[in-house]
Phi, psi and omega in degrees: 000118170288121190288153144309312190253005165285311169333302198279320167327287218287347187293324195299307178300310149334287210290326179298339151272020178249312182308311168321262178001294189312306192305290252269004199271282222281001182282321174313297185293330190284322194291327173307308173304324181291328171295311184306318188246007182249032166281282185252085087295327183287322184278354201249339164295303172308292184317339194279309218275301187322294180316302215283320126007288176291339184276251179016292165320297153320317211301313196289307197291351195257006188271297166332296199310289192300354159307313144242011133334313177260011154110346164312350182176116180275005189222124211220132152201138192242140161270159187218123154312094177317291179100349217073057187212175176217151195232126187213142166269128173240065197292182225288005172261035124294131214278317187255051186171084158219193196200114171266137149252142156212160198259149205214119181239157188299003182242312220207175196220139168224139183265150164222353166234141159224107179228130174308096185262339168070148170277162124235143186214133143257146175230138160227152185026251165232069182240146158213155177211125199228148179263109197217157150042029192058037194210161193235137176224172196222184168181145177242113164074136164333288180259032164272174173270149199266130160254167193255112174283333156194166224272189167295179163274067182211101167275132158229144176216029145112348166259303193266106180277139140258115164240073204293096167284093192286127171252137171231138180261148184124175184186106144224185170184157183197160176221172179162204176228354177251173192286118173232162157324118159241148168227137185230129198233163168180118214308005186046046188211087182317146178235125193280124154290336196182083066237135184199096170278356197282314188297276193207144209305342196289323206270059215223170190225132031257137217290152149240052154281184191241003149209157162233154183247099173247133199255128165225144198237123195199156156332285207256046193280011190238317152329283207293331180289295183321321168298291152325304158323317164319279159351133200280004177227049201201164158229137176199134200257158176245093164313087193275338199273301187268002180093007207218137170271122187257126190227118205245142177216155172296154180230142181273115183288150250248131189254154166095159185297127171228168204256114180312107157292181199244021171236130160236125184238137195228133179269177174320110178243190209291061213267355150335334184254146135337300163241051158302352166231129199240356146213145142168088169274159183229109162268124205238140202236145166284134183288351167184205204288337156301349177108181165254070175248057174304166180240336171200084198273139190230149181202117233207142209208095160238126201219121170055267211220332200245134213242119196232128189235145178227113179234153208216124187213116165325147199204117145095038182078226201244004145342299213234116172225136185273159178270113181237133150216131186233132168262138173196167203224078190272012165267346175279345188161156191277324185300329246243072180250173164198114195237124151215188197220151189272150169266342154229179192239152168267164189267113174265138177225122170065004173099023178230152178195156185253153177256041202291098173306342174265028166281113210282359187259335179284095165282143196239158183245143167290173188195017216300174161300144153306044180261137197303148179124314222257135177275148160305317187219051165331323250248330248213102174179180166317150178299134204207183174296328202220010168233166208182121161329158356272177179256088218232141170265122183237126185236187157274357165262357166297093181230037190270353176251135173274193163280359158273290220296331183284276207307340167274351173272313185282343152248044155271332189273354165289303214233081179269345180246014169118185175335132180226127189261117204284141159248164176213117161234177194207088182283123180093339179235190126313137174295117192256009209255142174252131194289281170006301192252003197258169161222189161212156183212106200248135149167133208201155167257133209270169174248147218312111176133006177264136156281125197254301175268104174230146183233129178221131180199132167276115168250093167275152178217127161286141204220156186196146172239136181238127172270000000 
């Protein structure tokens, strides 16, 4: 006769060897698996440790390079870890790493820098990390995308671009696993590109173009946008077919009295401010014995969608010129006018008037068009793409504005995208105007992000790998 609690002993001592068993199954199977799959985990963590290694490095070697460069030491040398990687000087007769400037004017476009900037790159597999423009970039796989491991030479600070372009010179390369030398030397004699009157009289500062354009054509040119683009006063685009970043900046147009052209040009201004423009008049001289009597003299500004007219027309014989201002907008609508009319007239004497758009005294009447349709006072609300302080209801019974008050609202909203150049005609008659002898008088708070000042300088350095 079989006891109960012996039964019971041995179901117990069983199910404790079928468990033991089970563990010892699935510890087999979890360690087969940890062989199978932590082989490249394990390769892909040393590759991670290399780079991050090699990134270091750079990082140390692009600190040494600007030291000499910028005249601190002509002579530099970092040892370097191969890893199983390979290292090359790709110096300025390489083909894939130069930075174009050009000065861009409403006629014409002038290049004034062409530079070679050339490399040092390491490759391990399909990693690279390269010393380009002062600057350490990285790039994973032939066709991945490049990040900046730390930035270039390139100061901007919404007035002054300072640009040192380090160029290297050289062609070695070498691979292993063991540690070579790199050195970088250099005469410490920087050659100034810009401001330069000896190259050309043009080349002075402060610029007066109405952009610079800089092209850097590179591996990691997407890197070098991104960086730029980052900044807080640049705009910059990416050229996938040539490789290349394109980086664009405003130029702050010439301020103070000039003898008046048939262009008037006004930079981005300040609309932060209330009244950010504190001059900008026209003294106007007649071309001959008639006078200033135009019938319809325009003086005419369009940026994007949006539109400014300043028309000037003889009133009460020749004496007397009268005033329009018409505003219009074709993203708010085709209907979309804002028109007034002056309640005075400016004085012609002896054949001369001064024109002050900033006359705080000259009152203007709303006039808008009759159009079905049409918001009356689009224009006048919070700062918006297509609206500008003040957030004022404008009707036709309304003659509380002056010509200061029209000319600081409407070109905060002109030239909200940068720079606006005025055309001047004189439609339908003779231009009655003598340039020659007339002036215009600009001065405004410009708004943060016009280039006023570029220092451009080639700094070579001989790059040499010593094993």
């Amino acid at each position: 006769m079989i006891r109960m609690s012996n039964l019971s002993v041995s179901c117990k001592a069983v199910s404790s060897v079928i468990g033991i068993l089970l563990m010892f199954a699935l510890t087999v199977v979890s360690i087969s698996a940890m062989m199978v799959y932590s082989v490249p985990a394990i390769d892909e963590l040393k590759d991670n440790s290399k780079s991050q290694n090699v990134e270091q490095a750079f990082t140390i070697l692009d600190s040494r390079m600007s030291k000499v460069a910028l005249g601190e030491s002509p002579l530099q040398t970092t040892s370097f870890s191969l890893m199983g990687g390979e290292v090359g000087v790709n110096g300025e007769y390489s083909d894939n790493s130069n930075i174009r400037i050009v000065i861009q004017n409403t006629t014409n476009s002038t290049p004034i820098v062409n530079c070679s900037l050339g490399t040092f790159e390491y490759t391990l597999d399909e990693r690279k990390i390269a010393y380009e423009g002062g600057g350490v970039w990285s790039k994973y796989r032939e066709n991945g995308g490049s990040v900046m491991v730390s930035p270039p030479e390139f100061h901007y600070n919404g007035e002054t671009l300072t640009l040192p372009i380090m160029t290297i010179n050289g062609s070695s390369s070498t691979s292993g696993e063991g540690e070579v030398n790199i050195a970088v030397t250099s005469d410490n004699r920087p050659f100034v590109l810009y401001p330069n009157t000896s190259i050309s009289p043009s080349r002075t500062n402060p610029v007066t173009s109405d952009k610079v354009y800089i092209y850097i054509e590179s591996e990691y040119y997407d890197a070098w946008a991104n960086y730029a683009e980052s900044m807080t006063y640049t705009n910059a685009e990416k050229d996938d077919v040539n490789k290349t970043a394109i980086i664009e900046l405003d130029v702050v147009p010439p301020m103070g009295t000039t003898t008046l052209t048939n262009q008037i040009e006004i930079g981005a201004v300040n609309a932060s401010k209330t009244l950010p423009i504190y001059d900008f008049y026209m003294n106007l001289e007649a071309a001959g014995s008639q006078g200033l009597n135009p019938s319809n003299y325009e003086i005419k500004a369009i940026s994007g969608t949006k539109t400014l007219i300043y028309s000037l027309s003889k009133s009460g014989g020749n004496d007397q010129l009268e005033i329009e201002v018409t505003y219009k907008d074709k993203s708010v609508g085709s209907e979309y006018i804002e028109k007034w009319e002056g309640k005075d007239v400016f004085q012609v004497n002896n054949g001369e008037s001064t024109v002050d758009f900033l006359n705080d005294s000259f009152m203007m009447k709303y006039a808008p068009p009759n159009k079905n349709g049409a918001d009356p006072d689009f224009s006048w609300n919070f700062s918006g793409d297509t609206t500008e302080l003040p957030d004022v209801v404008i009707n036709s019974t309304n003659t509380s504005f002056s010509l200061n008050n029209l000319t600081q609202h409407y070109l905060k909203l002109l030239t909200k995208d940068g720079s606006v150049v005025f055309n001047i005609n004189s439609p339908g008659n003779s231009d009655p105007v003598d340039y020659d002898t007339s002036s215009v008088t600009i001065d405004y708070d410009v708004k943060a992000g016009g280039i006023t000042y570029l220092h451009v300088t080639q700094n070579e350095l001989e790059m040499d790998i010593i094993n």
